[in-house]
C-alpha positions as CSV (number, residue, x, y, z in Angstrom):
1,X,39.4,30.2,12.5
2,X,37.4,29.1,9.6
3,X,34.2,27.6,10.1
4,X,32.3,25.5,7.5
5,X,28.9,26.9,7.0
6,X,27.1,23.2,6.2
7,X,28.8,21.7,9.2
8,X,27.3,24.9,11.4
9,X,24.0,24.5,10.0
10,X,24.0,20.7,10.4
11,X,24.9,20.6,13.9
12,X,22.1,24.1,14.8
13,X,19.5,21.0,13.3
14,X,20.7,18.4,15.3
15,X,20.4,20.8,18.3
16,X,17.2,22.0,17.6
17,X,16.1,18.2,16.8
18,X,17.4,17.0,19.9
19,X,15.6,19.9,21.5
20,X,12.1,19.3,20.3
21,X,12.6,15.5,21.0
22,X,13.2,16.3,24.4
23,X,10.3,18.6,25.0
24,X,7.9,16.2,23.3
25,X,9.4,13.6,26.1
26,X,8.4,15.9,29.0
27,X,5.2,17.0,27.6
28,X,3.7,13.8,25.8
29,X,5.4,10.5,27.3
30,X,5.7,12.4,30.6
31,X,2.6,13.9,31.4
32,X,0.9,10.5,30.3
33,X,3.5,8.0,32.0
34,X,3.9,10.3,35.1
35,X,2.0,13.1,35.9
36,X,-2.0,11.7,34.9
37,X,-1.8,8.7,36.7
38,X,-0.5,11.0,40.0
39,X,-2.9,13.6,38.9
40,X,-6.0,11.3,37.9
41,X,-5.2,8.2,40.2
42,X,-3.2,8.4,43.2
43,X,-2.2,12.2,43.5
44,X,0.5,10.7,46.4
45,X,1.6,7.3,45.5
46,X,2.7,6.0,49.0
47,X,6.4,5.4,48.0
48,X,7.7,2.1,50.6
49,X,9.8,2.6,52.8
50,X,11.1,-0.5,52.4
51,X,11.2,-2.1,49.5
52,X,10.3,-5.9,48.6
53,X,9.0,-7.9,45.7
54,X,6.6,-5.7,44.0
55,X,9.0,-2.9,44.0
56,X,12.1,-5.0,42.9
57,X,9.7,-6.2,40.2
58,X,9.2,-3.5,39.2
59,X,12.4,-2.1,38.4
60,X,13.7,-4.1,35.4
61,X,9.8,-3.6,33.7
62,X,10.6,0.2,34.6
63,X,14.0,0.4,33.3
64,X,12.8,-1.7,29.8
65,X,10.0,0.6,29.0
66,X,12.4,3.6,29.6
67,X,15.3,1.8,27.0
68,X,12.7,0.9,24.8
69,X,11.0,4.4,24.6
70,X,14.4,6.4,24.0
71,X,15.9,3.6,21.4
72,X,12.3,4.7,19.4
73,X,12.9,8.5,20.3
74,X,16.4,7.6,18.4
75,X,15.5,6.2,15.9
76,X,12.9,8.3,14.7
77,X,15.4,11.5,15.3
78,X,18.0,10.0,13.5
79,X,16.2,7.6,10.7
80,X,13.3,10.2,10.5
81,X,14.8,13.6,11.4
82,X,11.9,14.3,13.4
83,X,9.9,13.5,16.3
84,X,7.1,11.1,17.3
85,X,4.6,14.4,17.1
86,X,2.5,14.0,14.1
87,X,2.8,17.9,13.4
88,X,6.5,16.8,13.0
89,X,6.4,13.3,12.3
90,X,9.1,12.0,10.2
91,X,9.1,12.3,6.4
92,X,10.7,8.9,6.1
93,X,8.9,5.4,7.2
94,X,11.1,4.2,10.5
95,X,11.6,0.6,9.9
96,X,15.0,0.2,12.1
97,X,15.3,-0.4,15.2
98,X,12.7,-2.1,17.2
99,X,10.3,-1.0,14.6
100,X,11.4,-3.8,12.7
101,X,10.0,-6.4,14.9
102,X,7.1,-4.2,16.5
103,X,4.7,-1.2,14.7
104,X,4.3,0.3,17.8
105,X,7.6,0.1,20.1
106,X,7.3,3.4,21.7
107,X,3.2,3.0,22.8
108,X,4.5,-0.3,24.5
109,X,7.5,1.2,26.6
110,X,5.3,4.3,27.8
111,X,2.7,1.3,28.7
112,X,5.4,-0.9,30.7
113,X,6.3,2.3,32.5
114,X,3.0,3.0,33.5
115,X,2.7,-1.1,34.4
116,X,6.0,-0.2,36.5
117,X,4.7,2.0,38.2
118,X,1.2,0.0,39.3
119,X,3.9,-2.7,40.4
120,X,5.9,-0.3,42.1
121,X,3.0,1.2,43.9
122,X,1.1,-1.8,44.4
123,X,-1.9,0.2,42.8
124,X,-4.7,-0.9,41.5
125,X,-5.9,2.6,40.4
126,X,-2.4,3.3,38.0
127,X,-3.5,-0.5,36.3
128,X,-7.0,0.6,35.8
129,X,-5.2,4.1,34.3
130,X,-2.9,1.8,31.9
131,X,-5.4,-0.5,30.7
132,X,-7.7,2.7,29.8
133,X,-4.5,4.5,27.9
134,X,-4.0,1.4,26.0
135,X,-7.6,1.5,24.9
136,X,-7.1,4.9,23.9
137,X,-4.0,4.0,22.3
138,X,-5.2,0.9,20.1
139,X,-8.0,3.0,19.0
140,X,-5.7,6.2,17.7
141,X,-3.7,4.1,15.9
142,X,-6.5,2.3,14.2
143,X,-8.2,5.4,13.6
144,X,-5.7,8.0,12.8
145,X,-1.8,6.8,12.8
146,X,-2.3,3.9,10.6
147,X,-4.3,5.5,7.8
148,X,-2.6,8.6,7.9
149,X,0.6,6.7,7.6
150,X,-0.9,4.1,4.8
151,X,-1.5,7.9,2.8
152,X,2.0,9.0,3.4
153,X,3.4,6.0,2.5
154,X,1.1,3.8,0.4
155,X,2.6,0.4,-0.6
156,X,5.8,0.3,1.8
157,X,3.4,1.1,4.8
158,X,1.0,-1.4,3.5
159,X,3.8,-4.0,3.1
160,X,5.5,-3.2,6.3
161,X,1.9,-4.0,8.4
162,X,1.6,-7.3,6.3
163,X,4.9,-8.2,8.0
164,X,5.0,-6.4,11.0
165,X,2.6,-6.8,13.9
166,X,0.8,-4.3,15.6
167,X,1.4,-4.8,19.2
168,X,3.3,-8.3,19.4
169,X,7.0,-8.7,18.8
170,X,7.2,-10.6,16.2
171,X,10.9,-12.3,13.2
172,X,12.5,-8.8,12.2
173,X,11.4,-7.3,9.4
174,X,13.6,-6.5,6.5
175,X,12.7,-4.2,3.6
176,X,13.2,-5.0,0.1
């Protein structure tokens, strides 16, 4: 059996791009999402027994910031070929996707997960932990995501902020 040596190497980059995508997950999104707030907040979230309004509530916000975090993670493997890491970030500006009505999709479905989770638990301490990360957040990108990407990207990066919002959804953007 013959095998084609582009097709071989293509699918050995999607692996290993699918790989480090999915240790970034565990290791970035996860250990912020999940294991801080148990670790820094509430080591042993009480999880009910029963469950009733808070905790069905919950689960749709839970459930969007999840979708909304992996359609990102897709987009910025497959528009990008890379991952969200800035040592690896993508070589390409990712304008599809939700990106098109959002600059910052993927800090906003990490946030409702964490804002799930406060719901979920009923825990003041993981909404105190969310509104601190998203101060964090909004500072990094001001500081360091947005002018590092305005130098990689100059005009397209500065048009694409002119018509896309930082943190609101906003009409769809469409590049010229």
């Amino acid at each position: 059996m013959c095998h084609n040596p582009r097709y071989v190497a293509a699918s050995a980059d999607a692996m290993w791009l699918f790989l480090k995508n999915v240790l970034f997950t565990i290791f970035v999104p996860g250990t912020v999402a999940v294991l801080l707030p148990r670790v820094l907040v509430e080591p042993d979230p009480a999880f009910p027994a029963v469950w009733g309004a808070p905790q069905l509530a919950a689960l749709p916000i839970l459930l969007a910031g999840l979708l909304i975090y992996l359609r990102c993670l897709w987009d910025f493997a497959h528009r990008g070929r890379a991952t969200p890491l800035p040592l690896d970030a993508p070589r390409v500006l990712v304008v599809q996707g939700l990106y098109r009505y959002v600059r910052n999709p993927m800090y906003l479905g990490v946030l409702l997960v964490i804002a799930g989770q406060a719901i979920f638990f009923e825990s003041r301490g993981f909404a105190i932990y969310g509104a601190v990360w998203f101060a964090f957040v909004h500072l990094f990108t001001m500081v360091y995501e947005e002018p590092t990407l305005r130098q990689s990207f100059g005009d397209s990066y500065d048009r694409y902020c002119r018509n896309v919002r930082r943190w609101v959804p906003g009409r769809p953007y469409t590049p010229c």
